[in-house]
C-alpha positions in Angstrom: 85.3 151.6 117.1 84.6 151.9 113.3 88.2 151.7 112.6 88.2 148.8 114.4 85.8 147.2 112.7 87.3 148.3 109.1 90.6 146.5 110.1 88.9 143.6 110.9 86.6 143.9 107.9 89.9 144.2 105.8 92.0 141.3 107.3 89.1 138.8 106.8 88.2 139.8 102.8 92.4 140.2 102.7 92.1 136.2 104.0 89.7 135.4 101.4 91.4 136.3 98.8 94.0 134.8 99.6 93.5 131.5 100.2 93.6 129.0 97.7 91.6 125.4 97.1 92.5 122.3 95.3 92.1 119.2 95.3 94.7 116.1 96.1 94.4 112.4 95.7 97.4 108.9 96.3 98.2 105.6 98.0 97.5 105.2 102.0 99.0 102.4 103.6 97.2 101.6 107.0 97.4 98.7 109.7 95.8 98.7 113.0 97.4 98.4 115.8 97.4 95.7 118.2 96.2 92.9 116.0 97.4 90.0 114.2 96.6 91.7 110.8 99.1 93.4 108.2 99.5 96.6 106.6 97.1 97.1 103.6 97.5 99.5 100.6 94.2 101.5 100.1 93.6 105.2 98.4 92.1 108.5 99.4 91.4 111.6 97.3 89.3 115.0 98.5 89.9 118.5 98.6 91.4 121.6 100.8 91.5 124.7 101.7 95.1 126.5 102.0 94.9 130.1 104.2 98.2 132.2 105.3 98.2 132.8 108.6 101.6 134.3 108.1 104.5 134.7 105.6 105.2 131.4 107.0 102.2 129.8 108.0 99.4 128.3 106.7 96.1 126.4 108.1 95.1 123.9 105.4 91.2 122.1 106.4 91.0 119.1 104.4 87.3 117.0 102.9 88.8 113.6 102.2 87.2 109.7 101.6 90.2 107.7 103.2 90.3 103.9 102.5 91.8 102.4 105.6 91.9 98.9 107.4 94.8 95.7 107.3 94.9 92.4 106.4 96.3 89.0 106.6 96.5 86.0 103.9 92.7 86.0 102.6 91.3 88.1 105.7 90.7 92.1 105.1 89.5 94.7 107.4 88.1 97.4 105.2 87.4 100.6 106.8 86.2 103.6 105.0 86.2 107.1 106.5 85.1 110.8 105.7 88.2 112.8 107.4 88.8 116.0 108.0 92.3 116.7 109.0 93.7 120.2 110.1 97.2 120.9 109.3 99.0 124.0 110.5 102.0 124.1 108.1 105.2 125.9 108.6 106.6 126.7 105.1 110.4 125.9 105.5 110.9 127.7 101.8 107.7 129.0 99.1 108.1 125.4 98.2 109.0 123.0 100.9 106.7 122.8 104.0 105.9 121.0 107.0 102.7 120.0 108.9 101.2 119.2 111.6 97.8 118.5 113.0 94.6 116.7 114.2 92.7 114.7 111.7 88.7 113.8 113.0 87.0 110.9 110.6 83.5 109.7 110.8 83.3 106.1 109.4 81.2 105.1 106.4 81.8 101.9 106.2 82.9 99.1 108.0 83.8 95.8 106.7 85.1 92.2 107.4 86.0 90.2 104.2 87.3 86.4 103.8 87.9 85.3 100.0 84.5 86.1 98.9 82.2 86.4 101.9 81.9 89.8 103.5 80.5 90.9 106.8 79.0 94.3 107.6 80.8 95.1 111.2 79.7 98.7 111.1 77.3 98.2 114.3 80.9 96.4 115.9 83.1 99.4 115.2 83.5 103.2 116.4 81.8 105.4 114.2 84.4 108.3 115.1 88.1 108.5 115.3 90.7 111.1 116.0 94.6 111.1 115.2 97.5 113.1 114.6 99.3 113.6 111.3 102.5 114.7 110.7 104.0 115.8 107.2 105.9 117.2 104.6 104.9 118.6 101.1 106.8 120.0 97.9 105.4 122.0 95.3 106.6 121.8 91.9 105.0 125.0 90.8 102.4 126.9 92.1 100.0 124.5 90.8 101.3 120.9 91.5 102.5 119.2 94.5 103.2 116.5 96.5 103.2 115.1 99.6 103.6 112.6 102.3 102.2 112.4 105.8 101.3 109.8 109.1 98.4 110.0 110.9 98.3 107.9 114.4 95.3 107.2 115.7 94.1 107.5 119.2 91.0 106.0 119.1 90.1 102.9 119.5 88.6 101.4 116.1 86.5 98.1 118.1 83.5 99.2 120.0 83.3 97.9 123.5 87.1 96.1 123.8 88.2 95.2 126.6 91.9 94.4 125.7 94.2 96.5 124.1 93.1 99.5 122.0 93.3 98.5 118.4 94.4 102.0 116.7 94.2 103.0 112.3 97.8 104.3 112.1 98.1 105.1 108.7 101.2 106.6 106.1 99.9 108.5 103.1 101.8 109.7 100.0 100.1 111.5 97.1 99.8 114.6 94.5 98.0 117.9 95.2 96.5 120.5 92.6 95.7 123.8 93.4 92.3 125.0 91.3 
């Protein structure tokens, strides 16, 4: 039982060690889905967590603020979100890789703008949403990186609708430091 409880001991400080933070930032364009409204260029930035699992895989939690929403003409949709995405990646070579995972975001704010008149629609929208992203990253040394990745959403983002689900499907591109 005590070696037991050694090994585990081991593997989890091993773990610690071994994972690595950072902190990554770039350009999101979202729409929603089923509406009239565009795509809409936006930003998010936030920081990770990057644990082996294996020689080949790794679990990487991410904090982010993600600046989501569409538009049309003079009309914008802003919607602001805290996410937290979970991305298994499978490292293809020790600098290519690819991911896969859900993302949960808890929304912020919420809001309706024409030219210069803005409405709150906060109390109007879902306050939580869940989707799926899919990736790929490239690091240029063991510091700096890159990456890209889609999140579809599978939640819908109005409150009480009874049509079709309006869904944030977003594409994200950006750079990643690791501290």
């Amino acid at each position: 039982m005590k070696k037991l409880f050694l090994g585990i001991a081991i593997a989890v400080s091993s773990l610690t060690f071994a994972q690595q933070f950072g902190a990554k930032a770039g350009l999101n364009v979202s729409n929603v889905s089923n509406s009239e409204l565009n795509s809409k260029a936006g930003f998010y930035g936030g920081v990770f967590m990057n644990a082996p699992l294996s020689s080949q895989f790794n679990i990487q939690p991410e904090l982010l603020y993600n600046s989501l929403g569409a538009k049309k003409g003079d009309v914008k949709l802003n919607l602001d979100y805290i996410s937290v995405p979970v991305m298994f990646q499978y490292k293809a070579t020790p600098e290519f890789f690819l991911e896969a995972g859900p993302q949960f975001g808890f929304l912020i704010n919420a809001k309706a703008k024409e030219g210069s008149h803005s409405l709150d629609i906060k109390d109007e929208t879902n306050g939580f949403d869940f989707g799926f992203g899919l990736g790929a990253g490239y690091w240029f040394t063991d510091k700096i990186g890159a990456n890209a990745r889609y999140v579809a959403g599978f939640t819908d983002v109005v409150k009480h609708n009874d049509g079709d689900a309006a869904r944030n499907n977003n594409f994200q591109v950006g750079l990643n430091y690791k501290f």
